[in-house]
C-alpha angles and dihedrals in degrees: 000000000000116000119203109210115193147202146137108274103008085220093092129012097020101044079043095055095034084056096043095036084056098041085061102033072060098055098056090054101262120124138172107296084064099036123031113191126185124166124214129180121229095239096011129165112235114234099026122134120231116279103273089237097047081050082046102058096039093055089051094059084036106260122132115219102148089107090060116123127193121251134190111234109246132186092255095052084058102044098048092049118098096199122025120203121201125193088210154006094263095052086043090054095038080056105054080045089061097040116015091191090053092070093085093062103040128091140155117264087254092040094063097028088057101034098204103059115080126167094225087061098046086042093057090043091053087048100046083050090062088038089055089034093054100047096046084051089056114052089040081051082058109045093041088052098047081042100055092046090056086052093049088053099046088041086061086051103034107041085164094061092047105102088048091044092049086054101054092047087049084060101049084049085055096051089062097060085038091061091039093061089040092052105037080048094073090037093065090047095056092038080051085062089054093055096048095060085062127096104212122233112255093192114123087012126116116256095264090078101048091057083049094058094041092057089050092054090034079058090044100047086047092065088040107063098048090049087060087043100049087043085051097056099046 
């Protein structure tokens, strides 16, 4: 099995998680000759050592990565991967561009580590949310409309009804914004989940950082592993 892990510049997050997906591929008594992992960067440069830092932290947790140089992803290294590995949304899209058949094998690190989280679905949620939330907006654009100008008529006719017709118009101007929060509300939930599928990019940032990311992949490639595993031995 050979597994494509990708970033941006394979100097930080991908050379990270290679180093850290091997180390516990390794631990559970699995080497090279059954898991082959290579790393690549979307626009790397080819030649190029790890990020000290990213060497730093990994050292730290005992894993060797100052050997690491930096490769520029290429059709072949994707075609001849059997799992593909994307630090974020925007990799695991530039990719399908490149190969379409590739889609079907290519996940962010989360996606395939949780199993029930995929981009596509959350996508389709969030646009299915504007889609609702226009056309609400819409037809309460509409009938407010239609309604305000039936007060403003009555309030010419009727001066005596005016302070309890501008009252009511004050509350059908309410119910818009009321809608709006509801509706940005869930918005923001669904565009949260997107977020989350994301591994965040260390680079220019202090050290601290960088151990923080390579916890968060260290927990990832946990899961996994014994996802592949599991998957091996049905």
């Amino acid at each position: 099995m050979k597994i494509l892990i990708v970033c941006t510049g394979n100097t930080c997050r991908s050379p990270m998680a290679e180093g850290i997906l091997r180390d516990v591929f390794a631990k559970f008594g699995y080497d090279e000759k059954d898991v082959q992992i290579v790393s690549a960067g979307i626009t790397a440069q080819n030649g190029l050592p790890a990020n000290e830092k990213a060497i730093k932290v990994l050292k730290d947790q005992g894993i060797d990565i100052s050997d690491h140089e930096s490769r520029q992803l290429s059709m072949s290294l994707v075609r001849e991967s059997d799992l593909i590995l994307a630090m974020t949304r925007n990799h695991k899209h530039i990719i399908a561009t490149m190969i379409p058949e590739a889609a079907a094998k290519t996940f962010t690190l989360k996606e395939f580590a949780m199993g029930n989280l995929d981009s596509e679905d959350i996508l389709d949620e969030l646009g299915t949310i504007y889609a609702t939330s226009d056309e609400k907006r819409e037809e309460l654009d509409k009938a407010r409309i239609e309604r305000i100008k039936s007060l403003e008529e009555k309030k010419e006719r009727l001066e005596k009804e005016l302070e309890q017709v501008e009252s009511e118009i004050e509350m059908l101007r309410g119910k818009e914004s009321h809608l709006d929060k509801v509706d940005i509300s869930k918005i923001k939930v669904i565009e949260n989940k997107l977020k989350d599928l994301d591994v965040a990019d260390p680079y220019g940032k202090p050290e601290a950082v960088y151990k923080s990311t390579s916890e968060e992949i260290t927990q990832i490639m946990n899961n996994i592993v014994k996802k592949i595993i599991e998957e091996q031995v049905k």
